[in-house]
N, C-alpha and C positions, 0 to 999 in steps of 0.2 A: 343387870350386872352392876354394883354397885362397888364402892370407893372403899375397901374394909380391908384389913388384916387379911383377909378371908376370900381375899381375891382369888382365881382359878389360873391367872396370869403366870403365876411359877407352875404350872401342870403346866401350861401350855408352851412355858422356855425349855422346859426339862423334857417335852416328848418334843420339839423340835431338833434340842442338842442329839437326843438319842438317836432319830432317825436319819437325822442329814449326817452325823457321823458314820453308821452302819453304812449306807449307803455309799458314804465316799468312800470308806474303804473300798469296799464292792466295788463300785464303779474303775477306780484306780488298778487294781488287783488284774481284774478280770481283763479290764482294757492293757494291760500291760503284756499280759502274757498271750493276749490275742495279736497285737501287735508284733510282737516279739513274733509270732509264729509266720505271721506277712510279710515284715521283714525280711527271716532270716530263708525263707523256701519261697524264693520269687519265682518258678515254675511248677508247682504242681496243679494239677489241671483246677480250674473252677477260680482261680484264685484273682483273677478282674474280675468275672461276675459278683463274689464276695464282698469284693470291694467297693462294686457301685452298688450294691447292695445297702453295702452300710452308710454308704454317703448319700443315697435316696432315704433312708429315714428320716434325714433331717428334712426331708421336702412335705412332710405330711404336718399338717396342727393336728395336736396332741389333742384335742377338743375332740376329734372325734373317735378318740380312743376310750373316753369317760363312758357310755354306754357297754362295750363289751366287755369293757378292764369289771366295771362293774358287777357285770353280769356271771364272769368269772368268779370275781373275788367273791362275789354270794356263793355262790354254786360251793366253792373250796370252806366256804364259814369264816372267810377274813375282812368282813366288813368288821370296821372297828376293830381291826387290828391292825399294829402298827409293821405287822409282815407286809401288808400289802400296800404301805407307802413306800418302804424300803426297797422292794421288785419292782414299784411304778417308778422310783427314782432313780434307781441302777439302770431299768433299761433306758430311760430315755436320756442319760448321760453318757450310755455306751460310745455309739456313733460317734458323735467328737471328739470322746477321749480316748478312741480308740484311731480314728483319723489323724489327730494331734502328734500322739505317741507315734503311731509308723512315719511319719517325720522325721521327728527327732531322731527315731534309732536309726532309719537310715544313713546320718552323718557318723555312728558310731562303729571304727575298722570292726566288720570279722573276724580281723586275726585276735583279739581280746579272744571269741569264743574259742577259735582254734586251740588258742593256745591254753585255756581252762580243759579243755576234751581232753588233750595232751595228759593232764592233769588227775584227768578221770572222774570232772563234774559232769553232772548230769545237766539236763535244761534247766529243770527249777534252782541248781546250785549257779549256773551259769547267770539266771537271773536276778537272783537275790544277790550274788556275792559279784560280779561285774558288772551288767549290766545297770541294776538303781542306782549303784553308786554315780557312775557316770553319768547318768540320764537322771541324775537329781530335778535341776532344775524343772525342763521337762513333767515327771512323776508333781511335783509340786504346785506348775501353774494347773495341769487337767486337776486335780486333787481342791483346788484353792475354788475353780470354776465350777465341778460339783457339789461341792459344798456349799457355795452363795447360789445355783440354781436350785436346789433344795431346800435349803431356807427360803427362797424369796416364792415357789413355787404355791399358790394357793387352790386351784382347780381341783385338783386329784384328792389335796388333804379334805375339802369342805366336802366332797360329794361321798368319800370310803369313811371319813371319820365323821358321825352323826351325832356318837355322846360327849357331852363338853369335859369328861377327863381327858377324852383322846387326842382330842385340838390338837393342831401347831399353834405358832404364834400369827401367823398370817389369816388363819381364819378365828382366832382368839381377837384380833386386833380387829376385827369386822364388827364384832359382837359389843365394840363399845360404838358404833353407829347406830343408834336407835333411830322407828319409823317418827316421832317426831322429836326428841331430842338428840344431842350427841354428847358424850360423857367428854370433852376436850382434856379438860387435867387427867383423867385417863389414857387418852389415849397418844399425850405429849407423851409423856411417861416409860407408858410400854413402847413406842417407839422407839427412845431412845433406851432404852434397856433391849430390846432385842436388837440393836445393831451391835452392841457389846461385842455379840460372840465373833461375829465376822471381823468385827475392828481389830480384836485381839488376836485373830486367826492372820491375818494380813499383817501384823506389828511381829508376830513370831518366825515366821517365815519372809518377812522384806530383807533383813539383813542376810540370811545364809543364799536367797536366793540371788540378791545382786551379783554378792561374792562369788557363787560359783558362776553366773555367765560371764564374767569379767572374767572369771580363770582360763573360761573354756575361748574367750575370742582370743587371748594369748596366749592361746597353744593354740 
C-alpha cells in the first residue's frame, strides 16, 4: 500500500461512515422500542427471564462468536458484504442500549402515554411523538456509544470483509503495518482523518445534549 492519490483509504472512511451509521440507526431504533415495551408492561410473564437475558449477553467475548457469525454469513452469501457487518454490529450493541434506554424511560410519568391513547395514538405514535422527545438525551448517549463501538470495532470487519474495497477504517489502518516496514506518514495521517467523524459526531450533539439534561434536572 503505497502513499498516492490512489490511496484505498477514502473506500475504507466511506464503508466505515456507511456501516456504523446503518447500524446505529438499527441499534437505536430497535433498542428503543424494545425498551419501551419493558418499560411500559412490567408483568407479563417471561419478562425478568428477558431481561437477564439480555444483560447475560454482555457476559460473553464476542471472539467466540467470529466462527459461527462466519459460518452463517457464508452459508447466507454475505461474506464481503457490508449486510453482515451491519447485523454483527446491531446485535451486539442491542444489550446495552437496550438496558440503558429501560432506565431512562423508567423516570418518564405514564401519564404522557395515557394521555396520548386518550388522543388516539398508537404505540409507534406514542413513541416517536412523546416518548424521543423526552428521552432525547437518553436516545443520543446509546446512539453516540454505538456509533464509536462501531467504528473502533476491528474483529468482525477483518475476518467477514476479505476484499480491500470492503474494509473499514480499522482494518484499513492495519494494512499500513507492514512485516518489515511501517508506512508512519501513512498511518499518522489516516489516524487522524478517521477520528474526524467521531470528533464531529461528539461537537454536534455536546451542545443539545448538555442542554437537555440540564433541563430535565430542573424539572
Amino acid at each position: 500500500m503505497t502513499c498516492s492519490k490512489n490511496s484505498p483509504f477514502p473506500t475504507y472512511l466511506r464503508n466505515s461512515i456507511l456501516v456504523c451509521s446503518i447500524a446505529t440507526v438499527l441499534a437505536v431504533s430497535i433498542s428503543l422500542v424494545t425498551a419501551y415495551g419493558f418499560s411500559r408492561n412490567r408483568h407479563f410473564r417471561g419478562r425478568q427471564v428477558l431481561l437477564i437475558l439480555v444483560i447475560c449477553t454482555q457476559l460473553f467475548p464476542f471472539v467466540i462468536l467470529i466462527t459461527p457469525l462466519y459460518a452463517t454469513f457464508f452459508r447466507l452469501g454475505l461474506i464481503n458484504n457490508h449486510l453482515s457487518l451491519v447485523i454483527s454490529y446491531t446485535a451486539t450493541n442491542l444489550p446495552f442500549a437496550i438496558y440503558m434506554l429501560l432506565g431512562y424511560l423508567d423516570t418518564i410519568p405514564r401519564d404522557l402515554d395515557e394521555a396520548a391513547r386518550i388522543d388516539g395514538a398508537n404505540t409507534l405514535q406514542i413513541i416517536w411523538s412523546i416518548i424521543l422527545p423526552v428521552a432525547w438525551p437518553g436516545v443520543v448517549t446509546v446512539a453516540v456509544y454505538a456509533f464509536v463501538s462501531a467504528w473502533d470495532e476491528f474483529l468482525f470487519a477483518m475476518t467477514l470483509m476479505t476484499s480491500d474495497e470492503n474494509k473499514t477504517v480499522p482494518v484499513g489502518l492495519a494494512g499500513f503495518f507492514g512485516e518489515y516496514t511501517t508506512q508512519w506518514n501513512l498511518v499518522m495521517t489516516a489516524s487522524v482523518v478517521s477520528t474526524l467523524p467521531t470528533l464531529i459526531l461528539f461537537m454536534l450533539v455536546q451542545r443539545k445534549l448538555v442542554s437537555d439534561l440540564a433541563a430535565g434536572a430542573v424539572k
